[in-house]
Every structure is written in structure tokens, then in C-alpha cells.
PDB file of N, CA, C and O in Angstrom, chain B, residues numbered from 101:
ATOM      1  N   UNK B 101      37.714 -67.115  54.875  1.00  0.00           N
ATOM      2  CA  UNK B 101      37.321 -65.759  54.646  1.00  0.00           C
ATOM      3  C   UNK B 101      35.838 -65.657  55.001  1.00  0.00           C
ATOM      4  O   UNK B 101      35.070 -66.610  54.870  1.00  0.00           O
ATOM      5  N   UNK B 102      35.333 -63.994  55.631  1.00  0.00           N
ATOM      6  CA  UNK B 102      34.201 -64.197  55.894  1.00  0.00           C
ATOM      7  C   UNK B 102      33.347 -63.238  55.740  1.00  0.00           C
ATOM      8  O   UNK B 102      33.622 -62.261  56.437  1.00  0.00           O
ATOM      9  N   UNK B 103      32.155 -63.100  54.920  1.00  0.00           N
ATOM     10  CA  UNK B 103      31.639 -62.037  53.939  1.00  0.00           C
ATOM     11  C   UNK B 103      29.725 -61.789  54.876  1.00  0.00           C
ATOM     12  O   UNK B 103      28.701 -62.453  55.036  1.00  0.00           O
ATOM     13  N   UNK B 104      30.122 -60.769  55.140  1.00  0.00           N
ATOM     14  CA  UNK B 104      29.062 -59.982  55.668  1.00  0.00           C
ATOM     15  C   UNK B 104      28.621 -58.695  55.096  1.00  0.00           C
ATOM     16  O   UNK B 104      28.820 -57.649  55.714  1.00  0.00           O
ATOM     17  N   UNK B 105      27.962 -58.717  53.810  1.00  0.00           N
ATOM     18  CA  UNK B 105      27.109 -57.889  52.864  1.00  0.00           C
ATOM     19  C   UNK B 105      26.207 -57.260  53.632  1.00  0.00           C
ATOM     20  O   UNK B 105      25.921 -57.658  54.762  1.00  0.00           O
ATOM     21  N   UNK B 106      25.627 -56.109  53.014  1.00  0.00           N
ATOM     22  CA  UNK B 106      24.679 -55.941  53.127  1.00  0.00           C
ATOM     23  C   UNK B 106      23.383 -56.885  52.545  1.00  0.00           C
ATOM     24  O   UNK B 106      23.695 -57.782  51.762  1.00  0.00           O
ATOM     25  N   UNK B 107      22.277 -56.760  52.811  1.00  0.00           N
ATOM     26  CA  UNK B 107      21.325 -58.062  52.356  1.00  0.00           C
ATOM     27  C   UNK B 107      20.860 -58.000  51.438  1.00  0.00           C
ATOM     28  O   UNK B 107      20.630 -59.019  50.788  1.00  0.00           O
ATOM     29  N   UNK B 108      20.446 -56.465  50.895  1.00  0.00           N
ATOM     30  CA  UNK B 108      19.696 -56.125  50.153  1.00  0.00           C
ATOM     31  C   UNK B 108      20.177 -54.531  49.558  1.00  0.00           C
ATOM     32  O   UNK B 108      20.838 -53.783  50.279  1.00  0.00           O
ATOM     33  N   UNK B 109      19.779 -54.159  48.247  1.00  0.00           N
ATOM     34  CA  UNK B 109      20.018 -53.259  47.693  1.00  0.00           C
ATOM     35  C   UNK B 109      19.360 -51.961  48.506  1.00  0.00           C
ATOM     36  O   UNK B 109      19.737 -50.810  48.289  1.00  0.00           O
ATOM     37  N   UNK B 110      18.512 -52.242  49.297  1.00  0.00           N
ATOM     38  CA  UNK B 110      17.945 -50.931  50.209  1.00  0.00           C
ATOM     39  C   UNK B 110      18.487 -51.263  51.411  1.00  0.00           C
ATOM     40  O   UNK B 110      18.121 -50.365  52.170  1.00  0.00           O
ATOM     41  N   UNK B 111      19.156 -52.045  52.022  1.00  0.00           N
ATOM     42  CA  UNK B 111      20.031 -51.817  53.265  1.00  0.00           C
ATOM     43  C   UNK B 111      21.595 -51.453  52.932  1.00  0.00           C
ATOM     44  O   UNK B 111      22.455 -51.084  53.732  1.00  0.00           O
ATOM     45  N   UNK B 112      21.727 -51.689  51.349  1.00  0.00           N
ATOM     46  CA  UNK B 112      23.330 -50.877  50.958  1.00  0.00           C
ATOM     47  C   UNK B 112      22.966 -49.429  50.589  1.00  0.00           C
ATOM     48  O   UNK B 112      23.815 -48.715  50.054  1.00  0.00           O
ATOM     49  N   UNK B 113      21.659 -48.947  50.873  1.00  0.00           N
ATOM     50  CA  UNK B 113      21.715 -47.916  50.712  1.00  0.00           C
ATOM     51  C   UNK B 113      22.000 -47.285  51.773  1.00  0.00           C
ATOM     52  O   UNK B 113      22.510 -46.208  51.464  1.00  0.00           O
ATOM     53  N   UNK B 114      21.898 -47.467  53.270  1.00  0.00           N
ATOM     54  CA  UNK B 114      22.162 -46.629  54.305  1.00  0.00           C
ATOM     55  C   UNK B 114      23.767 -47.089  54.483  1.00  0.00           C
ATOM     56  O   UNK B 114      24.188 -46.899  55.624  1.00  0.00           O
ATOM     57  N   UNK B 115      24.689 -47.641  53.575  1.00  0.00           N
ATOM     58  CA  UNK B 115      25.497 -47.565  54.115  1.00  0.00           C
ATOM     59  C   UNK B 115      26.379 -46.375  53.073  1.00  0.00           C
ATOM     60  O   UNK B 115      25.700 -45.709  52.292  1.00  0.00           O
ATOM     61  N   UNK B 116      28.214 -46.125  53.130  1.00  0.00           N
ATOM     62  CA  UNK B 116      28.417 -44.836  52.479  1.00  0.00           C
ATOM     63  C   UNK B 116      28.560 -45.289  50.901  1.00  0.00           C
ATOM     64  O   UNK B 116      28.654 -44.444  50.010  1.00  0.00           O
ATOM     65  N   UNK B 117      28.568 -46.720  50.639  1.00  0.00           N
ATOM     66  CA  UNK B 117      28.823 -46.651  49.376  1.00  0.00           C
ATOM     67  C   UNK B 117      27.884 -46.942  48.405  1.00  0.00           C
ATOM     68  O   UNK B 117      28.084 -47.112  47.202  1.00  0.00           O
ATOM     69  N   UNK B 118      26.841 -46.986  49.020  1.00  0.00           N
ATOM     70  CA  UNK B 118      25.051 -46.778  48.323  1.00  0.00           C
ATOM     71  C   UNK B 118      24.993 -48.527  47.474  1.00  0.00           C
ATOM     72  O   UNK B 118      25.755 -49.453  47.199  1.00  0.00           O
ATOM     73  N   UNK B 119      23.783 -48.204  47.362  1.00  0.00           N
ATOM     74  CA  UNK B 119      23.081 -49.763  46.535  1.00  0.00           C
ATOM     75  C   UNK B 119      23.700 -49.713  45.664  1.00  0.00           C
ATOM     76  O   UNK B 119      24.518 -50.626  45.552  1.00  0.00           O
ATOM     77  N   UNK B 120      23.663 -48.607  44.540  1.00  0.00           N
ATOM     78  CA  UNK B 120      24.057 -48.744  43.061  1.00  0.00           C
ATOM     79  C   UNK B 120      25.378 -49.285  42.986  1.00  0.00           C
ATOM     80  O   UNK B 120      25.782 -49.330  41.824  1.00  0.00           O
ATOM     81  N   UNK B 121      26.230 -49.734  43.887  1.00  0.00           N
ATOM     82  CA  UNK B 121      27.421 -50.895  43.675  1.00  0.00           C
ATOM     83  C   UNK B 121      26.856 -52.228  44.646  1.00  0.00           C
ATOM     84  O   UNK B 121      27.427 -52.652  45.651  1.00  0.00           O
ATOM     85  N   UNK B 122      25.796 -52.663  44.152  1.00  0.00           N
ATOM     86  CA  UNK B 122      25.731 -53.627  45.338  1.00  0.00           C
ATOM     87  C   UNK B 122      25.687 -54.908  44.332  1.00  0.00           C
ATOM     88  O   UNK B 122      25.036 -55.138  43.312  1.00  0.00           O
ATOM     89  N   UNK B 123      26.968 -55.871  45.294  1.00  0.00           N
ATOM     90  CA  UNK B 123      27.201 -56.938  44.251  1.00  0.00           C
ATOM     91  C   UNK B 123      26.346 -58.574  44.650  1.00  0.00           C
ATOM     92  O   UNK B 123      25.741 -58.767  45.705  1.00  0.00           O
ATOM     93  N   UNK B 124      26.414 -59.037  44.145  1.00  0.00           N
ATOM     94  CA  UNK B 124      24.873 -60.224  44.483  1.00  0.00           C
ATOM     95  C   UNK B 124      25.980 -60.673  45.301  1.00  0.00           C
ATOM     96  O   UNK B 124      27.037 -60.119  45.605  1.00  0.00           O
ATOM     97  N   UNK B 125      25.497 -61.795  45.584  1.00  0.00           N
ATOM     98  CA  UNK B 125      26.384 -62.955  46.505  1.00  0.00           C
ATOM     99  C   UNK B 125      26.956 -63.680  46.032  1.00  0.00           C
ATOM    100  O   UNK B 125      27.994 -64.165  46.484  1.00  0.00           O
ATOM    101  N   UNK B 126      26.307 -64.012  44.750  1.00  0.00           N
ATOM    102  CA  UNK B 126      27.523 -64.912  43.958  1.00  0.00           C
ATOM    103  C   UNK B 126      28.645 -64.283  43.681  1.00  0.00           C
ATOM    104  O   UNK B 126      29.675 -64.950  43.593  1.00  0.00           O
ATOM    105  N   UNK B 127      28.673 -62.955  43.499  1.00  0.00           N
ATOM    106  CA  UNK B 127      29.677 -62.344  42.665  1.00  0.00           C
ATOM    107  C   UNK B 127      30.691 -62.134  44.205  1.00  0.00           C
ATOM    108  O   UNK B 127      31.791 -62.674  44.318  1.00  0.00           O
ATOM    109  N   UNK B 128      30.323 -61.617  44.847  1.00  0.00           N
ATOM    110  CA  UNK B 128      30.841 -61.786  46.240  1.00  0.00           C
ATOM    111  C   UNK B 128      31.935 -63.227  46.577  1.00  0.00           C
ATOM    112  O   UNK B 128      33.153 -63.331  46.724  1.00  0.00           O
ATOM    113  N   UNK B 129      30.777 -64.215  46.603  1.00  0.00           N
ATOM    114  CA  UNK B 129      31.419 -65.557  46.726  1.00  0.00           C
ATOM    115  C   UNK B 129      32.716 -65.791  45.594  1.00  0.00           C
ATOM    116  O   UNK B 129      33.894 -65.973  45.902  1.00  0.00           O
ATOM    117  N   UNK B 130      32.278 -65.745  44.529  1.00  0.00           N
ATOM    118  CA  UNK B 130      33.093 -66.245  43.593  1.00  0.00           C
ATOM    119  C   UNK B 130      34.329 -65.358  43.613  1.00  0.00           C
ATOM    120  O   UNK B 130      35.328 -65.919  43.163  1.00  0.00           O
ATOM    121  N   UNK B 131      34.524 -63.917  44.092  1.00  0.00           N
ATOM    122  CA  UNK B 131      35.603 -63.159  44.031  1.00  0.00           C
ATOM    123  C   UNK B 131      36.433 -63.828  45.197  1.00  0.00           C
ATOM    124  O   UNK B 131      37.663 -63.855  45.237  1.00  0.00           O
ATOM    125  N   UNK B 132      35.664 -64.310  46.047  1.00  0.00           N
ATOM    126  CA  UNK B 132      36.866 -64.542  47.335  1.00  0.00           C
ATOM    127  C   UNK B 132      37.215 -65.906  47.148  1.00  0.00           C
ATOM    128  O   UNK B 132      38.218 -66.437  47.626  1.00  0.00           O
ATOM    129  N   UNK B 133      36.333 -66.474  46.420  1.00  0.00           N
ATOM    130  CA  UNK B 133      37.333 -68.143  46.267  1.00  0.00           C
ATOM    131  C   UNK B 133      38.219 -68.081  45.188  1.00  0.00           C
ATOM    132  O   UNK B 133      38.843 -69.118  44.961  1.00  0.00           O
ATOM    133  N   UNK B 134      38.470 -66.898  44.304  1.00  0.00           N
ATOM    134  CA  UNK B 134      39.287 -66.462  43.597  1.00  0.00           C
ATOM    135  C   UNK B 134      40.649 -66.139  44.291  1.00  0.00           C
ATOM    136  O   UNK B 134      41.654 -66.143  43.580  1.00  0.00           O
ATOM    137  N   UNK B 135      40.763 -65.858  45.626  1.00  0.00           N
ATOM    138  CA  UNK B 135      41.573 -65.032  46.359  1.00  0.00           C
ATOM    139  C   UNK B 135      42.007 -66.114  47.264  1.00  0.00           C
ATOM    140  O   UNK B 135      42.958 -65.949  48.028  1.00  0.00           O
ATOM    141  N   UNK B 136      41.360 -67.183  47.204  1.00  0.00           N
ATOM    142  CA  UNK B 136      42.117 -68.516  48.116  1.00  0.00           C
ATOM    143  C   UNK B 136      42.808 -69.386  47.405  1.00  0.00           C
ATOM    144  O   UNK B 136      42.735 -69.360  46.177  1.00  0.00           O
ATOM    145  N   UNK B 137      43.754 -70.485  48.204  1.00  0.00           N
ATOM    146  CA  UNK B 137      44.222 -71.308  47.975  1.00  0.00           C
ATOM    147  C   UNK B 137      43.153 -72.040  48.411  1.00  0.00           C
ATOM    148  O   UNK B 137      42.217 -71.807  49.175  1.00  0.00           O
ATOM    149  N   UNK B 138      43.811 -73.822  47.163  1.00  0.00           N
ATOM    150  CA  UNK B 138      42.561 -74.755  47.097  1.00  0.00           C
ATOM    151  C   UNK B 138      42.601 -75.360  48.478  1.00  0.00           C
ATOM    152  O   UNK B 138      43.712 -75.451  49.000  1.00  0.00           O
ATOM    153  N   UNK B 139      41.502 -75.803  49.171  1.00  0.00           N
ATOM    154  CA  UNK B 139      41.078 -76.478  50.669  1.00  0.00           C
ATOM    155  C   UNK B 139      40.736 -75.020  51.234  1.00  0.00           C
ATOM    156  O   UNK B 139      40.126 -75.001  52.303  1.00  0.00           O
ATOM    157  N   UNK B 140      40.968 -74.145  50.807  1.00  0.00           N
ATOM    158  CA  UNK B 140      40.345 -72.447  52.041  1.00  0.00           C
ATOM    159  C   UNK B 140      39.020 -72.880  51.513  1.00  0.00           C
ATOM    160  O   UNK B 140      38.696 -73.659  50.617  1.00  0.00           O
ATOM    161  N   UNK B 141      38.077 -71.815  52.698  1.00  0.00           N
ATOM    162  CA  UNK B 141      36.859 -71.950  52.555  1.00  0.00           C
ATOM    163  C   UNK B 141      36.296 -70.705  52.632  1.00  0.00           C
ATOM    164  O   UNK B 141      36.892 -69.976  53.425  1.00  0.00           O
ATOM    165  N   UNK B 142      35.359 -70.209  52.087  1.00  0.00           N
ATOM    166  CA  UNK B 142      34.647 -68.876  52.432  1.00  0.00           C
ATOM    167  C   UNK B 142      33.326 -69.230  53.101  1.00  0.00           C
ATOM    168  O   UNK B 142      32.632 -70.230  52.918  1.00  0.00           O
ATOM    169  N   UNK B 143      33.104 -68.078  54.007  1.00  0.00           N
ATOM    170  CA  UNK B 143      31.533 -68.160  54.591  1.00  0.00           C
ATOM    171  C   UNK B 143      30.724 -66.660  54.380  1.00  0.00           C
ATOM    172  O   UNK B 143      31.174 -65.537  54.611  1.00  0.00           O
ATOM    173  N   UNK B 144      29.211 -67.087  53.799  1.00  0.00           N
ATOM    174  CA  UNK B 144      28.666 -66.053  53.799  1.00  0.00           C
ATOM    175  C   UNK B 144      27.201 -65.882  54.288  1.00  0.00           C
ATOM    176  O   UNK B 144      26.328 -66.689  53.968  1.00  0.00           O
ATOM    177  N   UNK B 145      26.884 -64.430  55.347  1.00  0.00           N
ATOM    178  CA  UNK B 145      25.329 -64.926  55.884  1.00  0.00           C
ATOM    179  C   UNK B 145      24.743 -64.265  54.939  1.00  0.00           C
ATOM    180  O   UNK B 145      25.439 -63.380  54.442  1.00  0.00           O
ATOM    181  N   UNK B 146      23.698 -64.393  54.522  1.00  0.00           N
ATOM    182  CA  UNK B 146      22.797 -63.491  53.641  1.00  0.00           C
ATOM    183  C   UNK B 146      21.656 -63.945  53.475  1.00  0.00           C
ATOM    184  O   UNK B 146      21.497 -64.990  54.106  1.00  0.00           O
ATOM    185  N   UNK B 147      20.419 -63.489  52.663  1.00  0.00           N
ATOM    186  CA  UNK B 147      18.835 -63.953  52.583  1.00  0.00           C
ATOM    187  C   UNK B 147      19.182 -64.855  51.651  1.00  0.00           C
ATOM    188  O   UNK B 147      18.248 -65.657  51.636  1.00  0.00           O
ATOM    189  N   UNK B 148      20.098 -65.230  50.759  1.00  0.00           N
ATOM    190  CA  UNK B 148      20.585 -65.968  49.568  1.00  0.00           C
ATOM    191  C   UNK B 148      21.180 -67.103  50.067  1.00  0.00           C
ATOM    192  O   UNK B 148      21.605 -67.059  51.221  1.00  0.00           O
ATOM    193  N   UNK B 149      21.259 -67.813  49.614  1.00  0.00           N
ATOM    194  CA  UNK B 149      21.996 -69.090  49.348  1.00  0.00           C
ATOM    195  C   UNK B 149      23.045 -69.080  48.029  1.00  0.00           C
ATOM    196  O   UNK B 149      22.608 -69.570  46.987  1.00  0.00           O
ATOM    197  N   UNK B 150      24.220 -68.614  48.036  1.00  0.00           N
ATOM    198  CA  UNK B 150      24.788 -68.333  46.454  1.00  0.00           C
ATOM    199  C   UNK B 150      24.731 -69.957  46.310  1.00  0.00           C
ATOM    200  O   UNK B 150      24.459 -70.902  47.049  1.00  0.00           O
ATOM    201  N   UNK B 151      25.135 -69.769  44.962  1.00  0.00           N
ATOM    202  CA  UNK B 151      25.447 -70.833  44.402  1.00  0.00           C
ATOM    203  C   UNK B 151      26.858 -70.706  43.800  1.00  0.00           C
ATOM    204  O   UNK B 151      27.083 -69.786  43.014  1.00  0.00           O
ATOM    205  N   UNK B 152      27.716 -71.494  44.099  1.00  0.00           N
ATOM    206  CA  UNK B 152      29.402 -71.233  43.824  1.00  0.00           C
ATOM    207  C   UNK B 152      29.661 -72.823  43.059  1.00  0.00           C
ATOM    208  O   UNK B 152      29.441 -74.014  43.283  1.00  0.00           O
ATOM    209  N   UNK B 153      30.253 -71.974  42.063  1.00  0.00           N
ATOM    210  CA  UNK B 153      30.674 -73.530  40.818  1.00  0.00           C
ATOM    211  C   UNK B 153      32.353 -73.902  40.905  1.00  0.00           C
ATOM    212  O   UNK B 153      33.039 -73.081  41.514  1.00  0.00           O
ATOM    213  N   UNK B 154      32.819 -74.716  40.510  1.00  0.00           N
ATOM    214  CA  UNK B 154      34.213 -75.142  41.214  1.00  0.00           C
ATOM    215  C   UNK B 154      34.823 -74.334  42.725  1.00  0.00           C
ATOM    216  O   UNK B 154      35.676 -73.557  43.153  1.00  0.00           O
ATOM    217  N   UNK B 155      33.486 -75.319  43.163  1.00  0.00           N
ATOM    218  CA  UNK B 155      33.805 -74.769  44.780  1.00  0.00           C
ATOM    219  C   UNK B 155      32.843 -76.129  45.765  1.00  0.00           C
ATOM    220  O   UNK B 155      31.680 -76.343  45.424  1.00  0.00           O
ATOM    221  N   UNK B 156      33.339 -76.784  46.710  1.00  0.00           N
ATOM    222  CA  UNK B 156      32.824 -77.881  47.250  1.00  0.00           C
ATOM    223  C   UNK B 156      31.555 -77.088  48.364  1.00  0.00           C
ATOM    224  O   UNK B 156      31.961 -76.252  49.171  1.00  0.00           O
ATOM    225  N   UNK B 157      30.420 -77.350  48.324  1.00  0.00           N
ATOM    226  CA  UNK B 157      29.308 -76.828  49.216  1.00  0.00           C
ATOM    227  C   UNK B 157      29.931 -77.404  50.689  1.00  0.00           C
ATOM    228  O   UNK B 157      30.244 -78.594  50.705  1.00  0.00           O
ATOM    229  N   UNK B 158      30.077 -76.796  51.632  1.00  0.00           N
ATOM    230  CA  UNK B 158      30.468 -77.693  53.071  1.00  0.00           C
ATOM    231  C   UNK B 158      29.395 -77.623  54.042  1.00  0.00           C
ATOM    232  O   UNK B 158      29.214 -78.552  54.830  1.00  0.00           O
ATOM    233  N   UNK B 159      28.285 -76.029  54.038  1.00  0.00           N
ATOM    234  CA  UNK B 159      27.575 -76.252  55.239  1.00  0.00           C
ATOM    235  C   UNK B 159      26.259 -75.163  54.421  1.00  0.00           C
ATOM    236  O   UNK B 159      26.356 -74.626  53.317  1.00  0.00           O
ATOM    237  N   UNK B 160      25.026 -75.088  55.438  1.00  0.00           N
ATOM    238  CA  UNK B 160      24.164 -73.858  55.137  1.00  0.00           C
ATOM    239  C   UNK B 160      23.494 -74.076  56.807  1.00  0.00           C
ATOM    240  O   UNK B 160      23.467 -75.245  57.190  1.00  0.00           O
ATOM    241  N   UNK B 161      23.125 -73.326  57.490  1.00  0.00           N
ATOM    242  CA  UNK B 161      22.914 -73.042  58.808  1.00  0.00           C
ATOM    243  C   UNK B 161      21.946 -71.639  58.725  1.00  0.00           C
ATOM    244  O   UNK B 161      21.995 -70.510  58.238  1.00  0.00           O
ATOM    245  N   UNK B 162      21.038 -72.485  59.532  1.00  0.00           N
ATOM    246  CA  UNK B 162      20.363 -70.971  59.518  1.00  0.00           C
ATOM    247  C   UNK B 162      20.312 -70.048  60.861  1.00  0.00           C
ATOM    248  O   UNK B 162      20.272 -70.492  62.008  1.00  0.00           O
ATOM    249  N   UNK B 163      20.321 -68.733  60.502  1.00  0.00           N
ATOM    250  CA  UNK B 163      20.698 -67.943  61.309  1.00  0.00           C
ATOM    251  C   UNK B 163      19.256 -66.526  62.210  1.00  0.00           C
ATOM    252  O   UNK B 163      18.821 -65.541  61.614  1.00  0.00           O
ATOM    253  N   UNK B 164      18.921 -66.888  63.493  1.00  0.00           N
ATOM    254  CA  UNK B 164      17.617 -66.057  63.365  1.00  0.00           C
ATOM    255  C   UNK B 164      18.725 -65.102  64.626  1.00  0.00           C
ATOM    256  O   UNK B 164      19.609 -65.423  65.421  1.00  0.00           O
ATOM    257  N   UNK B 165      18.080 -63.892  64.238  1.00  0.00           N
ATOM    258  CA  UNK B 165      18.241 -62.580  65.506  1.00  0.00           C
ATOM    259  C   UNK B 165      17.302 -62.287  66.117  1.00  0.00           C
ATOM    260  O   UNK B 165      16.837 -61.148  66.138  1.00  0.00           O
ATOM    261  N   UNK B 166      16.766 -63.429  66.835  1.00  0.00           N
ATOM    262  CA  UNK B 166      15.323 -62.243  67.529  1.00  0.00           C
ATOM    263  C   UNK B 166      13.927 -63.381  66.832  1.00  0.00           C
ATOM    264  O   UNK B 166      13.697 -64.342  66.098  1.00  0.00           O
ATOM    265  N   UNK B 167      13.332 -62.377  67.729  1.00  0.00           N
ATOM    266  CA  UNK B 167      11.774 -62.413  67.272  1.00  0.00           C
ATOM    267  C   UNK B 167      11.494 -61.356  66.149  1.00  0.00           C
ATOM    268  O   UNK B 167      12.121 -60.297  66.136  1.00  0.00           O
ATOM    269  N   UNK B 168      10.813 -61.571  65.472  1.00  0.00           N
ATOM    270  CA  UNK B 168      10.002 -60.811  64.050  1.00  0.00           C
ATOM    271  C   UNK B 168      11.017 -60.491  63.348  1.00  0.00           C
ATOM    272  O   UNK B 168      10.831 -59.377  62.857  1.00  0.00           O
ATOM    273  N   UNK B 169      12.203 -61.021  63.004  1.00  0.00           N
ATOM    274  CA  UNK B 169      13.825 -60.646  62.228  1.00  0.00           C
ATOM    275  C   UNK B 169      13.628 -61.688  60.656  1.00  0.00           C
ATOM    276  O   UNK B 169      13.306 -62.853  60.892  1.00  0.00           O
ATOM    277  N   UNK B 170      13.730 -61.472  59.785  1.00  0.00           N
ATOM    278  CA  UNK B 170      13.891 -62.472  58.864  1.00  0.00           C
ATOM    279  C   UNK B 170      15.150 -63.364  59.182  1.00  0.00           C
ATOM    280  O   UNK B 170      16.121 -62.924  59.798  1.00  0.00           O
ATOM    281  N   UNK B 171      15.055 -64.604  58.731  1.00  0.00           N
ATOM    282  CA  UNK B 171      15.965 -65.546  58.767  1.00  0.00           C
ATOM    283  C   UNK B 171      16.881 -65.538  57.721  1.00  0.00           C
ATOM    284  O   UNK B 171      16.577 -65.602  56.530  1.00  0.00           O
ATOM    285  N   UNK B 172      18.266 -65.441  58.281  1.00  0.00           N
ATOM    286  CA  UNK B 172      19.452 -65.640  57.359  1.00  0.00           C
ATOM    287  C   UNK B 172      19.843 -66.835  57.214  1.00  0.00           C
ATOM    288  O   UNK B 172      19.392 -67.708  57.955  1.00  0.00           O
ATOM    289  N   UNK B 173      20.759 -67.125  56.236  1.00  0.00           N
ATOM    290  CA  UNK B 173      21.731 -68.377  56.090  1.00  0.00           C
ATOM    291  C   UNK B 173      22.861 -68.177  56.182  1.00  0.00           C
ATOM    292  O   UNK B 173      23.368 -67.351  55.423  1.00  0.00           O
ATOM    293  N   UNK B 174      23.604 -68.819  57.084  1.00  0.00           N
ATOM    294  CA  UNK B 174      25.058 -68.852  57.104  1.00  0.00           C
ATOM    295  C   UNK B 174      25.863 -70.005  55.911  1.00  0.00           C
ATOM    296  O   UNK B 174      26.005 -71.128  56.397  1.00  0.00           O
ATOM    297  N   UNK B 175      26.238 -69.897  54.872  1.00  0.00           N
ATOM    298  CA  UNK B 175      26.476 -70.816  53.832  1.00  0.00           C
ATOM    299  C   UNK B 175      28.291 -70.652  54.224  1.00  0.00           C
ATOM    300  O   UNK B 175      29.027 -69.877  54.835  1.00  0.00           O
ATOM    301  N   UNK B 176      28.390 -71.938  53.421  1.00  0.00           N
ATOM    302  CA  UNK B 176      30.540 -72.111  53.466  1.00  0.00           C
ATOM    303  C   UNK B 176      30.884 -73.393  52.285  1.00  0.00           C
ATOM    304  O   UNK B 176      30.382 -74.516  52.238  1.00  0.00           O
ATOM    305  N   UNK B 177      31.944 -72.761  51.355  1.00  0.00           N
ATOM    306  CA  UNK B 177      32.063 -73.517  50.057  1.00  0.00           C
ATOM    307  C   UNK B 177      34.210 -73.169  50.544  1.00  0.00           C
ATOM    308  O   UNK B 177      35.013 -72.462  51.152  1.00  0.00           O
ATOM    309  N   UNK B 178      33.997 -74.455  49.570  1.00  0.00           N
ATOM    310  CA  UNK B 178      35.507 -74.819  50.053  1.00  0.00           C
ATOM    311  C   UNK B 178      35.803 -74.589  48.200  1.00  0.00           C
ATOM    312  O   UNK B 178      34.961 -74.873  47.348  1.00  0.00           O
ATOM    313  N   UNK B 179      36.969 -74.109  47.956  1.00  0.00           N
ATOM    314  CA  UNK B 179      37.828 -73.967  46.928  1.00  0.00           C
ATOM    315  C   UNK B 179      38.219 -75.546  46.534  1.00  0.00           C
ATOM    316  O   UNK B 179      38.733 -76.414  47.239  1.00  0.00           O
ATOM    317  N   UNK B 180      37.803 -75.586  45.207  1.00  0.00           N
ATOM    318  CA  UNK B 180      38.391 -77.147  44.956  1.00  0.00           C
ATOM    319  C   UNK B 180      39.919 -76.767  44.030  1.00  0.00           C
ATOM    320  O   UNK B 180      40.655 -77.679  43.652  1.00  0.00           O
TER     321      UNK B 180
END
């Protein structure tokens, strides 16, 4: 599974369902390894690094767009 958030509570604001539902990354992460069978893996890019508990860490990669872009992380946790 593969989770592409918004980054931040002021970039969920330009989208239609506004910041004020904007869920961290953990909560993100942890809902979709909820939704797998054990060995699936989820991946997520974001300014965060979640941290996911009964879940195996597999990768973190960092991710640049450009010149003058902040740097993302591409993170991936496997369902134990």
C-alpha cells in the first residue's frame, strides 16, 4: 500500500478536505497496516519519518524534487 499525504497541515489546506482533518503519519501508517495481511508492507513519503510499532522497519530513502524543494523520506514497514 502506498500513502501520499499531504505534508503539512497548510498544504491540506489547499486541498477540498482542509487541514482540520489532517491525520499525522503515524495515524496514517498504523491504519493501513491495520488493513494488511502479515508480510504486506506500506510505503510512505512525507517530511516525517513515522514511527510504526508491531510493524518491521524495511527501508527510509530520501527523496529530493529539484533544486530549493525540501527533502522528503520515502519510509516502508512490513506488518509483522
Amino acid at each position: 500500500m502506498l500513502i501520499d499525504p499531504p505534508y503539512s497541515v497548510e498544504d491540506a489546506a489547499h486541498y477540498k478536505v482542509g487541514g482540520e482533518h489532517y491525520p499525522s503519519p503515524n495515524i496514517l501508517v498504523r491504519n493501513a497496516l491495520n488493513t494488511l495481511n502479515i508480510g504486506q508492507r506500506v510505503g510512505i513519503i512525507h517530511y516525517i519519518l513515522p514511527q510504526a510499532k508491531d510493524a518491521r522497519f524495511v527501508a527510509c530513502v530520501g527523496v529530493v524534487c529539484g533544486f530549493n524543494n525540501r527533502i522528503r523520506v520515502f519510509s516502508v514497514f512490513e506488518k509483522k
